[in-house]
mmCIF entry with sequence, helices, sheets and N, C-alpha, C, O atoms, coordinates in Angstrom:
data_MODEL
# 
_entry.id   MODEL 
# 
_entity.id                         1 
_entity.type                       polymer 
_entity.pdbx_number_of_molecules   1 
# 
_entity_poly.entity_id                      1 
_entity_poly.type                           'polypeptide(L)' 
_entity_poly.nstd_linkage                   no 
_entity_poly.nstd_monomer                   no 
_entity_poly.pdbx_seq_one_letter_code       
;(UNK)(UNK)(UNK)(UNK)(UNK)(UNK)(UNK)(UNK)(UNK)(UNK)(UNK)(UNK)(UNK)(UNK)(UNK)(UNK)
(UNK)(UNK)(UNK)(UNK)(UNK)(UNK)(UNK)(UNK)(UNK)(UNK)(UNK)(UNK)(UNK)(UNK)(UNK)(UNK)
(UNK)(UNK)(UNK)(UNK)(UNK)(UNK)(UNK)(UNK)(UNK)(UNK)(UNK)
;
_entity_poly.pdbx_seq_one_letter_code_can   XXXXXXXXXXXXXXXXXXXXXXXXXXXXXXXXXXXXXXXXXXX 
_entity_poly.pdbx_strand_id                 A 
# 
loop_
_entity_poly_seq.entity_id 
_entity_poly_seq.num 
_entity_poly_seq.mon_id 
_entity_poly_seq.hetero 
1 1  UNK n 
1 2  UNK n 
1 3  UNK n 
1 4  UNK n 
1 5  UNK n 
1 6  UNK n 
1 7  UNK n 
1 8  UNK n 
1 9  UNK n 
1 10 UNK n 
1 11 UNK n 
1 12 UNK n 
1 13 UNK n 
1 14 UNK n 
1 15 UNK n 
1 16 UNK n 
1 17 UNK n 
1 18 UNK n 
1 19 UNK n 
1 20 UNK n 
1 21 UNK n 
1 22 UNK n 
1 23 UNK n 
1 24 UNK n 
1 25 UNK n 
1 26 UNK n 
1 27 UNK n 
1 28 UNK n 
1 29 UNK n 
1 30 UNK n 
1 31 UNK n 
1 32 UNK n 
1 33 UNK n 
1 34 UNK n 
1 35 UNK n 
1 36 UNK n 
1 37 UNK n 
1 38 UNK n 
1 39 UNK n 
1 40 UNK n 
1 41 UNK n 
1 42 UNK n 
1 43 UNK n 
# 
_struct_asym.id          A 
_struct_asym.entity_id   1 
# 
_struct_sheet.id               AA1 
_struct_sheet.type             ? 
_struct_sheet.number_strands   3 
_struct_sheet.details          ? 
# 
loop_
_struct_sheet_order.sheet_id 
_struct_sheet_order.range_id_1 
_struct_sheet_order.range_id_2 
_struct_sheet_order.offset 
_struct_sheet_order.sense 
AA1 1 2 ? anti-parallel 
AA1 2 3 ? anti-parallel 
# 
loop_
_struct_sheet_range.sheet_id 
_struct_sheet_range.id 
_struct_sheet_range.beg_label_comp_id 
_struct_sheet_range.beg_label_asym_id 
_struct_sheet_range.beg_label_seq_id 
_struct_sheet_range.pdbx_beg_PDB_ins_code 
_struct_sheet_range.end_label_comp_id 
_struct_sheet_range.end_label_asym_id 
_struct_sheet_range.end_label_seq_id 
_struct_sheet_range.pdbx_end_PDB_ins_code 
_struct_sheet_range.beg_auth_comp_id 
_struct_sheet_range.beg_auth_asym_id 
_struct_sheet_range.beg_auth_seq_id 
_struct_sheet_range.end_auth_comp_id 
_struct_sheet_range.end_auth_asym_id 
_struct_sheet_range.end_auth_seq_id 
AA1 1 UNK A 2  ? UNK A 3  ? UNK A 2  UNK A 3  
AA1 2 UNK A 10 ? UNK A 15 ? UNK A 10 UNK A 15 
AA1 3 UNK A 26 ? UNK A 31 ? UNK A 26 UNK A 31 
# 
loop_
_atom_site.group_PDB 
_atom_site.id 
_atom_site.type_symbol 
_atom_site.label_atom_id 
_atom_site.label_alt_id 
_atom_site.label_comp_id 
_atom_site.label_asym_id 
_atom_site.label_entity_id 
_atom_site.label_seq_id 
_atom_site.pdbx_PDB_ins_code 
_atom_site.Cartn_x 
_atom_site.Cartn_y 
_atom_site.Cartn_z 
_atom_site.occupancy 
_atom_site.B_iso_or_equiv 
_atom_site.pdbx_formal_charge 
_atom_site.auth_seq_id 
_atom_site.auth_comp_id 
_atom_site.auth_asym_id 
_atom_site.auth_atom_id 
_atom_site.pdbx_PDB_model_num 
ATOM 1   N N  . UNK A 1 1  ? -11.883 -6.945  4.492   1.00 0.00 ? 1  UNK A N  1 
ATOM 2   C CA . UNK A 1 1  ? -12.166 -6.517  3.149   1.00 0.00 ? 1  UNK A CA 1 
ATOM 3   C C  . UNK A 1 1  ? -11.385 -7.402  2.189   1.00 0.00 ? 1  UNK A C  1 
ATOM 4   O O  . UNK A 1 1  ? -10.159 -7.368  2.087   1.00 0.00 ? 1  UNK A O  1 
ATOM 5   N N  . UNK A 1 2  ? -12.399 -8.402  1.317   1.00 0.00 ? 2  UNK A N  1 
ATOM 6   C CA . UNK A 1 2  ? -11.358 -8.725  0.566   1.00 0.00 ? 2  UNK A CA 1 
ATOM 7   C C  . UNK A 1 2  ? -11.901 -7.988  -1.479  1.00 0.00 ? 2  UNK A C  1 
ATOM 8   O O  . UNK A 1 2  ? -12.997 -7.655  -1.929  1.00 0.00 ? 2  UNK A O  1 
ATOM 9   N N  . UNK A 1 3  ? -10.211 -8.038  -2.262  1.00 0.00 ? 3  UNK A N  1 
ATOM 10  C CA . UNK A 1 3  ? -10.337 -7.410  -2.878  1.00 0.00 ? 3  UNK A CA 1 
ATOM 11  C C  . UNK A 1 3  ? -9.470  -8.166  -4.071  1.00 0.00 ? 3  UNK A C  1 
ATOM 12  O O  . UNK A 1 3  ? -8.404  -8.738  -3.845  1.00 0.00 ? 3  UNK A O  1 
ATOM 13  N N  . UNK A 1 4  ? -10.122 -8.076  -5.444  1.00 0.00 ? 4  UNK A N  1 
ATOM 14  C CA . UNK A 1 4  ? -9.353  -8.678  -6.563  1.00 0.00 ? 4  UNK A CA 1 
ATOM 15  C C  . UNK A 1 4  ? -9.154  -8.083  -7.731  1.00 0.00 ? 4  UNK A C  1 
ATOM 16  O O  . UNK A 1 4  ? -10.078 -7.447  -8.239  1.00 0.00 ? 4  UNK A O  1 
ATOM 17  N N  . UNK A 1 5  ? -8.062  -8.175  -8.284  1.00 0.00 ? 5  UNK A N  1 
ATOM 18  C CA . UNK A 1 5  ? -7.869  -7.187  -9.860  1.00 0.00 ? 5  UNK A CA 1 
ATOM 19  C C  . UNK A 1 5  ? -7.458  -8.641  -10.144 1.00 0.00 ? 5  UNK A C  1 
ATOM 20  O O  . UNK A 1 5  ? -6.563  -9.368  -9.713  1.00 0.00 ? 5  UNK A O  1 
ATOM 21  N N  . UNK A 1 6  ? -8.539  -8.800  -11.112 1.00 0.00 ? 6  UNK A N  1 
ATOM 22  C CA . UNK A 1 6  ? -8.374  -10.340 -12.502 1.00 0.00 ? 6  UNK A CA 1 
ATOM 23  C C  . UNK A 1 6  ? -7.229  -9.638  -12.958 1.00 0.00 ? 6  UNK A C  1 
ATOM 24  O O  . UNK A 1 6  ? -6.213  -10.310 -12.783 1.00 0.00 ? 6  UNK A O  1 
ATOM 25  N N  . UNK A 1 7  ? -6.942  -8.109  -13.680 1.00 0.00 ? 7  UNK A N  1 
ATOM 26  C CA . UNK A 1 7  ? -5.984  -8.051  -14.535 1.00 0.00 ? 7  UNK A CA 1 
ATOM 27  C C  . UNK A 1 7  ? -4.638  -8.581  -13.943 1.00 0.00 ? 7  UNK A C  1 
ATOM 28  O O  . UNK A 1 7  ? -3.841  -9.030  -14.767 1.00 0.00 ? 7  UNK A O  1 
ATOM 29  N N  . UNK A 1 8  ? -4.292  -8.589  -12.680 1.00 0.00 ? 8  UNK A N  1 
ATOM 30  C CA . UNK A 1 8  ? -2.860  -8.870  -12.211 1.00 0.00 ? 8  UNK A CA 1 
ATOM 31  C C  . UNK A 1 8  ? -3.195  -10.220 -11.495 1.00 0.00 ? 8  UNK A C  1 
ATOM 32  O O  . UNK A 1 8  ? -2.155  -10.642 -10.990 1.00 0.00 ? 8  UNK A O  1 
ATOM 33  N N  . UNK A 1 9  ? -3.934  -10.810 -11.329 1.00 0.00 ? 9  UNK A N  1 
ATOM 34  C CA . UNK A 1 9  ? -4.395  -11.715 -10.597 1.00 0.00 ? 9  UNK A CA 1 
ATOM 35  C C  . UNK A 1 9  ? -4.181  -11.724 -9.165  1.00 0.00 ? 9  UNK A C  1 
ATOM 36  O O  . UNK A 1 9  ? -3.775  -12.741 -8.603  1.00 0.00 ? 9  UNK A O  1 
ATOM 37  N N  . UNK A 1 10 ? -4.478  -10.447 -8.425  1.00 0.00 ? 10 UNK A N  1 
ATOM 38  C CA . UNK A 1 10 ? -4.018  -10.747 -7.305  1.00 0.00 ? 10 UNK A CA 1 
ATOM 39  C C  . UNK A 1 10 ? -4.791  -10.006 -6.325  1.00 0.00 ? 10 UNK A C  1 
ATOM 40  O O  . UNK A 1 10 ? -4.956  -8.789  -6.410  1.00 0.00 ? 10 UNK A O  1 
ATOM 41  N N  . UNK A 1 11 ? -5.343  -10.844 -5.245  1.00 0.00 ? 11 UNK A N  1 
ATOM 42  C CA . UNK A 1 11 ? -6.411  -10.836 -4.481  1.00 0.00 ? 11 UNK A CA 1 
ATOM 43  C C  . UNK A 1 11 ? -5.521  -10.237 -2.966  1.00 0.00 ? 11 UNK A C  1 
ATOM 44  O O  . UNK A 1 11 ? -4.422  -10.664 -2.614  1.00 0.00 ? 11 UNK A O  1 
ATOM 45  N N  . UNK A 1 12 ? -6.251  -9.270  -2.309  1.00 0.00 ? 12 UNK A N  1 
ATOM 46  C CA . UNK A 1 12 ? -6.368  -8.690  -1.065  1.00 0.00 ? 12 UNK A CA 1 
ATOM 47  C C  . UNK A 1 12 ? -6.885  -9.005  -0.026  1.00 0.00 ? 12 UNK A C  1 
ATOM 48  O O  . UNK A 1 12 ? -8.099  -8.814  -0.080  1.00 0.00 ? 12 UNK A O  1 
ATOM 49  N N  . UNK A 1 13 ? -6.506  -9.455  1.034   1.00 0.00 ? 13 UNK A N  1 
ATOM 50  C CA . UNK A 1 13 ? -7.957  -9.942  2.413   1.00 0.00 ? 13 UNK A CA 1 
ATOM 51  C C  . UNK A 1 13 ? -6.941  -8.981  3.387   1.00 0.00 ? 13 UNK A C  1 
ATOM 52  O O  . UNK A 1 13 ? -5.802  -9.283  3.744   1.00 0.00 ? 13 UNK A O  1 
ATOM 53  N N  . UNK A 1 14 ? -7.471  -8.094  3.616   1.00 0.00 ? 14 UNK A N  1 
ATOM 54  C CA . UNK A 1 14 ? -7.323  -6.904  4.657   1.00 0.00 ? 14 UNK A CA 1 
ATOM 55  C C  . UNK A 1 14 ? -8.216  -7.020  5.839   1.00 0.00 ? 14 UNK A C  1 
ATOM 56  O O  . UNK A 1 14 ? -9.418  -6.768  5.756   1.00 0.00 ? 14 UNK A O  1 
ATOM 57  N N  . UNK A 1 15 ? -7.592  -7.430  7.031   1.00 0.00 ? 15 UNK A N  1 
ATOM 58  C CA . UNK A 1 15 ? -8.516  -7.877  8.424   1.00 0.00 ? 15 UNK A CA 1 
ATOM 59  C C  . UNK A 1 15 ? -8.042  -7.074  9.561   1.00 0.00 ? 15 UNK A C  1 
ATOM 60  O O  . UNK A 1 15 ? -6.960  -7.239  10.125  1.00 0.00 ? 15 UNK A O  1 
ATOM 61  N N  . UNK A 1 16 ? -9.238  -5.885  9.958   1.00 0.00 ? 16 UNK A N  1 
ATOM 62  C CA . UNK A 1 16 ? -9.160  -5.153  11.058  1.00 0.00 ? 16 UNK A CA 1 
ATOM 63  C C  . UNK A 1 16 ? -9.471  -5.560  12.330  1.00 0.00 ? 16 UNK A C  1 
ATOM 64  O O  . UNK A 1 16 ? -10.621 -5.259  12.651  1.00 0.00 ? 16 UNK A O  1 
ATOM 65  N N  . UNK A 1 17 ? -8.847  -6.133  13.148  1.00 0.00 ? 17 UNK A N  1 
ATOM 66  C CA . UNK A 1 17 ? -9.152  -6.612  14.353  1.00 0.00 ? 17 UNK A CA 1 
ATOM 67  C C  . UNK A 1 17 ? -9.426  -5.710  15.542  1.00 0.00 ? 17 UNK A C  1 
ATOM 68  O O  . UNK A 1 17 ? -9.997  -6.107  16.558  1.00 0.00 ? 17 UNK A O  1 
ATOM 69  N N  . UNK A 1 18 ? -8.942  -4.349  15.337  1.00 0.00 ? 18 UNK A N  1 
ATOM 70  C CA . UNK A 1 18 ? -9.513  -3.114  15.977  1.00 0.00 ? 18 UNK A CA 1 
ATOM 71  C C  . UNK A 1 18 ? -11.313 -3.020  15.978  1.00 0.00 ? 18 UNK A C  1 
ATOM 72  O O  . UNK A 1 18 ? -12.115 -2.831  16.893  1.00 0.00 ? 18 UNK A O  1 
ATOM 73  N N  . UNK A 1 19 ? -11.475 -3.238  14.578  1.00 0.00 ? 19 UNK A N  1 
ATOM 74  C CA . UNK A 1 19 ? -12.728 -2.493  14.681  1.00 0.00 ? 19 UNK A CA 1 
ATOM 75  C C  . UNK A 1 19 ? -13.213 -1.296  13.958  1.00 0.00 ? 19 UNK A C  1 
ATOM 76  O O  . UNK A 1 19 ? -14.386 -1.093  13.643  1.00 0.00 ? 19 UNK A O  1 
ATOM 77  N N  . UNK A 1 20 ? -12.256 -0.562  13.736  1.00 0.00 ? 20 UNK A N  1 
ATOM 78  C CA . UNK A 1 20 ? -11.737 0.795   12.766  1.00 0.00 ? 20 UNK A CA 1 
ATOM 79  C C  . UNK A 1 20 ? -11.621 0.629   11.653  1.00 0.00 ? 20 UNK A C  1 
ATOM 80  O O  . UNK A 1 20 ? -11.243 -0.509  11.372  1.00 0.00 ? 20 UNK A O  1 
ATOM 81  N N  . UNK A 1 21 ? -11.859 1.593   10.451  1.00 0.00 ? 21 UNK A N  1 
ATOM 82  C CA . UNK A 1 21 ? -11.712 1.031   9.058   1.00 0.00 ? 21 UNK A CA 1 
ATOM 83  C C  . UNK A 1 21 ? -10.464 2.247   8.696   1.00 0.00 ? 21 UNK A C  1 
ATOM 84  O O  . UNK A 1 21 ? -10.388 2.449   7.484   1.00 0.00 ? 21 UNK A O  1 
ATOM 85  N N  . UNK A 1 22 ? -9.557  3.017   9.478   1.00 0.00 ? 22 UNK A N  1 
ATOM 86  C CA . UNK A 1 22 ? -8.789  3.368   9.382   1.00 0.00 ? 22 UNK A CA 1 
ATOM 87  C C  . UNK A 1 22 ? -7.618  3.009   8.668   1.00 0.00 ? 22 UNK A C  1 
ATOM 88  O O  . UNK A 1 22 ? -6.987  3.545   7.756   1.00 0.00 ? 22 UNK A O  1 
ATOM 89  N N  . UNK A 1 23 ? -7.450  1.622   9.533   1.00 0.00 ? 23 UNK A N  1 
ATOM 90  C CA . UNK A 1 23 ? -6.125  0.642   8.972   1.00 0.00 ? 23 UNK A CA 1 
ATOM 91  C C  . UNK A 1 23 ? -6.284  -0.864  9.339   1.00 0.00 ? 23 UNK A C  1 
ATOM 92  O O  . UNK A 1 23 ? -7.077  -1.383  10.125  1.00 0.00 ? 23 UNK A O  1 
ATOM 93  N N  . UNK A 1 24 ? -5.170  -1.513  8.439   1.00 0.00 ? 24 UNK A N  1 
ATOM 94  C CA . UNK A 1 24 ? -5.679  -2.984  8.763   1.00 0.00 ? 24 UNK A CA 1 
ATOM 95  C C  . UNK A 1 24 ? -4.615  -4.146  9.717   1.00 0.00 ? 24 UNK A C  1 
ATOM 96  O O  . UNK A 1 24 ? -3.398  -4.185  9.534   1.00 0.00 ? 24 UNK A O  1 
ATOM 97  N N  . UNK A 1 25 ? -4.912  -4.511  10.130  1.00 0.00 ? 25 UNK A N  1 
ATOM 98  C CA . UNK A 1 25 ? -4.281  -5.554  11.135  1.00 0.00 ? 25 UNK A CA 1 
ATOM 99  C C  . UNK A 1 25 ? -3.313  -6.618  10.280  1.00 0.00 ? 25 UNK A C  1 
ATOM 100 O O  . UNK A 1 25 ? -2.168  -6.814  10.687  1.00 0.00 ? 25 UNK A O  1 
ATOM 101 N N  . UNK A 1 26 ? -3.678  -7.121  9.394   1.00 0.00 ? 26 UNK A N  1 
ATOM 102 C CA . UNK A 1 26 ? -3.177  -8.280  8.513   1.00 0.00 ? 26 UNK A CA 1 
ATOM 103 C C  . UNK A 1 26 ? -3.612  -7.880  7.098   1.00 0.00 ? 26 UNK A C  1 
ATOM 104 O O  . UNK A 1 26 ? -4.782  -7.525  6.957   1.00 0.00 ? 26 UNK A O  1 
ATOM 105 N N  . UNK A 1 27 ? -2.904  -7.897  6.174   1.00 0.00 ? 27 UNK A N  1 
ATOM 106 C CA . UNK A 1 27 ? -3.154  -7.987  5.052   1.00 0.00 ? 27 UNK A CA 1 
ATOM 107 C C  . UNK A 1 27 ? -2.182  -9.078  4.196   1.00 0.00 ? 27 UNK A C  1 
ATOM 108 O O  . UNK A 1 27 ? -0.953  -9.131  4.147   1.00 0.00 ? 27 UNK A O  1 
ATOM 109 N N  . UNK A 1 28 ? -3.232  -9.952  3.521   1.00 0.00 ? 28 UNK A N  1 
ATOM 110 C CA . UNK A 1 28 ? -2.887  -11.043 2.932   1.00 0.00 ? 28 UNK A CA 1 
ATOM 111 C C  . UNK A 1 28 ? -2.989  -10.621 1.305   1.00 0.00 ? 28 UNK A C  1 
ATOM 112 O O  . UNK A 1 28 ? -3.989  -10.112 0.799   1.00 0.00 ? 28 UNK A O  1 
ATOM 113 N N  . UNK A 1 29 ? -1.536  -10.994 0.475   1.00 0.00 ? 29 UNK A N  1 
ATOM 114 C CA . UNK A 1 29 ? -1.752  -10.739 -0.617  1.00 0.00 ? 29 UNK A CA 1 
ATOM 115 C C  . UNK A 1 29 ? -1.668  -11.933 -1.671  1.00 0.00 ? 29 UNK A C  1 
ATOM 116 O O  . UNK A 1 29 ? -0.557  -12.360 -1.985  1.00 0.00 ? 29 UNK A O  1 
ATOM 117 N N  . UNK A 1 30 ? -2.819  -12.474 -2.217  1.00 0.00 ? 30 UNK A N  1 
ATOM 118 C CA . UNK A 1 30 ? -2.657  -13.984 -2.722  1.00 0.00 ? 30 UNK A CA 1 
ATOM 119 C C  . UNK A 1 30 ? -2.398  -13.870 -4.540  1.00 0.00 ? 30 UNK A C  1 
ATOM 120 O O  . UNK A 1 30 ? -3.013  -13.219 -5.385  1.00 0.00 ? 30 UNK A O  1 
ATOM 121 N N  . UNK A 1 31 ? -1.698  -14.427 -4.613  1.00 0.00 ? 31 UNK A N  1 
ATOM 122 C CA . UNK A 1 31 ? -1.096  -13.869 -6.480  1.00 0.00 ? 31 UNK A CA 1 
ATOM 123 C C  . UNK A 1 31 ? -1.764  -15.527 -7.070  1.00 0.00 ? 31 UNK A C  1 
ATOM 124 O O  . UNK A 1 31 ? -1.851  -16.700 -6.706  1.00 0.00 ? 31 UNK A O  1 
ATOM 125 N N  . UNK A 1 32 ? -2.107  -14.659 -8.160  1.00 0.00 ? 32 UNK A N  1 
ATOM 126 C CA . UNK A 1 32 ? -2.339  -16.547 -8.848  1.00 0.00 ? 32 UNK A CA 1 
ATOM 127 C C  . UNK A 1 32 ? -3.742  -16.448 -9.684  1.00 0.00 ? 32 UNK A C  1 
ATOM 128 O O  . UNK A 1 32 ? -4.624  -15.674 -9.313  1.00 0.00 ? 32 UNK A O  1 
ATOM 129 N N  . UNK A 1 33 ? -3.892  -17.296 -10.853 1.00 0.00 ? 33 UNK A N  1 
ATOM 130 C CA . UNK A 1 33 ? -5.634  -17.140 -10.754 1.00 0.00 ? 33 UNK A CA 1 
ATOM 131 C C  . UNK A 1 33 ? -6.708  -18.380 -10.279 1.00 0.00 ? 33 UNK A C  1 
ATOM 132 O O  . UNK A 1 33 ? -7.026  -19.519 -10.621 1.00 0.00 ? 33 UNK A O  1 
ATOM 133 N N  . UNK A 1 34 ? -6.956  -17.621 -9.513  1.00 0.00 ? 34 UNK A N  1 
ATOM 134 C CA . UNK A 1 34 ? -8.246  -18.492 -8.669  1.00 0.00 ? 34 UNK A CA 1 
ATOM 135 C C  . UNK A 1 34 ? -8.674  -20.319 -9.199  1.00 0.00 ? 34 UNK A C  1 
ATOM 136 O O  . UNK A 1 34 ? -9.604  -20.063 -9.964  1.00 0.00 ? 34 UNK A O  1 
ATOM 137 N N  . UNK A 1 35 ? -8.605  -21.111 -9.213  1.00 0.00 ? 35 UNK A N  1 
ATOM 138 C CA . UNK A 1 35 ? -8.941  -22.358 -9.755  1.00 0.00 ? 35 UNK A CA 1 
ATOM 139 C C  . UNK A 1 35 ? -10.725 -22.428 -9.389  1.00 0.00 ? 35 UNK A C  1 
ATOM 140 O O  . UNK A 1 35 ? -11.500 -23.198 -9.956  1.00 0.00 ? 35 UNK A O  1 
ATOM 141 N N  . UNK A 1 36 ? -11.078 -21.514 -8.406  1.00 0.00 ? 36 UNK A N  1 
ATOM 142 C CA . UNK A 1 36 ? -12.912 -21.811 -8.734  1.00 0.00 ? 36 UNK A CA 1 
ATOM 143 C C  . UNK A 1 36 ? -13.513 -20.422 -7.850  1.00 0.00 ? 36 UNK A C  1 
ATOM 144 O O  . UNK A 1 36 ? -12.936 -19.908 -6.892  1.00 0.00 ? 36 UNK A O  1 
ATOM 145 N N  . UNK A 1 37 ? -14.403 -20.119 -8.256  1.00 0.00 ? 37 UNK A N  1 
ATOM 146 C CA . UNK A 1 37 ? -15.192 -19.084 -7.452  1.00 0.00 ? 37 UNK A CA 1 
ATOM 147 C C  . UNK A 1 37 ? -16.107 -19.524 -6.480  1.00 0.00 ? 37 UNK A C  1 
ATOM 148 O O  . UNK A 1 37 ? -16.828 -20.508 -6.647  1.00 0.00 ? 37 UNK A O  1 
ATOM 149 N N  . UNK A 1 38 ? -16.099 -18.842 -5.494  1.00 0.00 ? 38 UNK A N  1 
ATOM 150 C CA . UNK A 1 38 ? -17.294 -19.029 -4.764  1.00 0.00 ? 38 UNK A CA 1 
ATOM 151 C C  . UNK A 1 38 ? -17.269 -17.688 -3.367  1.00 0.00 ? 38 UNK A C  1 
ATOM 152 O O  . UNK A 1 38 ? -16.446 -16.882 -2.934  1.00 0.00 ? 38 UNK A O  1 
ATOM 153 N N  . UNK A 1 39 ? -18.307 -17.976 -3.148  1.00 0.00 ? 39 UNK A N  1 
ATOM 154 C CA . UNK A 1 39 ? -18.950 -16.737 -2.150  1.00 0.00 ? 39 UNK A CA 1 
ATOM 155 C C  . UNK A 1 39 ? -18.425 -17.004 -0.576  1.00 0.00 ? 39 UNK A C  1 
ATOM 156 O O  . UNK A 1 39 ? -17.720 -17.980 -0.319  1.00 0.00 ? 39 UNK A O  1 
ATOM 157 N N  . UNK A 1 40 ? -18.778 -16.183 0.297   1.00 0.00 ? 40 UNK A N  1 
ATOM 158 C CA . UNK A 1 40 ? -18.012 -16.786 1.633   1.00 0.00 ? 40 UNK A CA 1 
ATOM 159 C C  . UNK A 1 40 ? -18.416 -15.390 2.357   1.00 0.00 ? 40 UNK A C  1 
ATOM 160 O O  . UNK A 1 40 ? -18.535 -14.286 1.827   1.00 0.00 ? 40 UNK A O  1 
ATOM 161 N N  . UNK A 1 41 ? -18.593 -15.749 3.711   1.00 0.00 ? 41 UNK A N  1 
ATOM 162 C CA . UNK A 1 41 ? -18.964 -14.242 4.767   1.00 0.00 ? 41 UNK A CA 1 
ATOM 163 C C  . UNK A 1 41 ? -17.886 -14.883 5.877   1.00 0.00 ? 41 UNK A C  1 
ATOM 164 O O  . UNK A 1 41 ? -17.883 -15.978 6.439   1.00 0.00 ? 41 UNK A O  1 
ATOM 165 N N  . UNK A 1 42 ? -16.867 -13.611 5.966   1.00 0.00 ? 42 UNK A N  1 
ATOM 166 C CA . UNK A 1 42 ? -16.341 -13.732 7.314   1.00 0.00 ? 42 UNK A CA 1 
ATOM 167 C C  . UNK A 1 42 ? -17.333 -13.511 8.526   1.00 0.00 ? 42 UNK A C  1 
ATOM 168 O O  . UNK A 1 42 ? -18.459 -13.259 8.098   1.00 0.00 ? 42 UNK A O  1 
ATOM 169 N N  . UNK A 1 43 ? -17.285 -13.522 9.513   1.00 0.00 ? 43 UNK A N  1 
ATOM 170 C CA . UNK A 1 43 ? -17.631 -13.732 11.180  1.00 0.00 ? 43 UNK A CA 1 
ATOM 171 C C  . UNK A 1 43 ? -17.183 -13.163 12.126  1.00 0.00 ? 43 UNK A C  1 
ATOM 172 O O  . UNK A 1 43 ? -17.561 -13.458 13.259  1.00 0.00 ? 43 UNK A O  1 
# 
């Protein structure tokens, strides 16, 4: 799951390697604002 609040600039990528949407395995928290947009499907 990834997730962004423009107001704080700071983006979420929450990765369940279980399988479960219970809880998450890794969560990455990236601060900053983005230099370009674009689309993307994890696998």
């Amino acid at each position: 799951m990834l997730s962004y609040d423009a107001q704080a600039h700071v983006s979420d990528l929450a990765i369940n390697l279980g399988g479960g949407f219970d809880a998450s395995d890794f969560l990455v928290k990236v601060v900053g604002q983005p230099l370009e947009t674009s689309d993307f499907v994890l696998a």
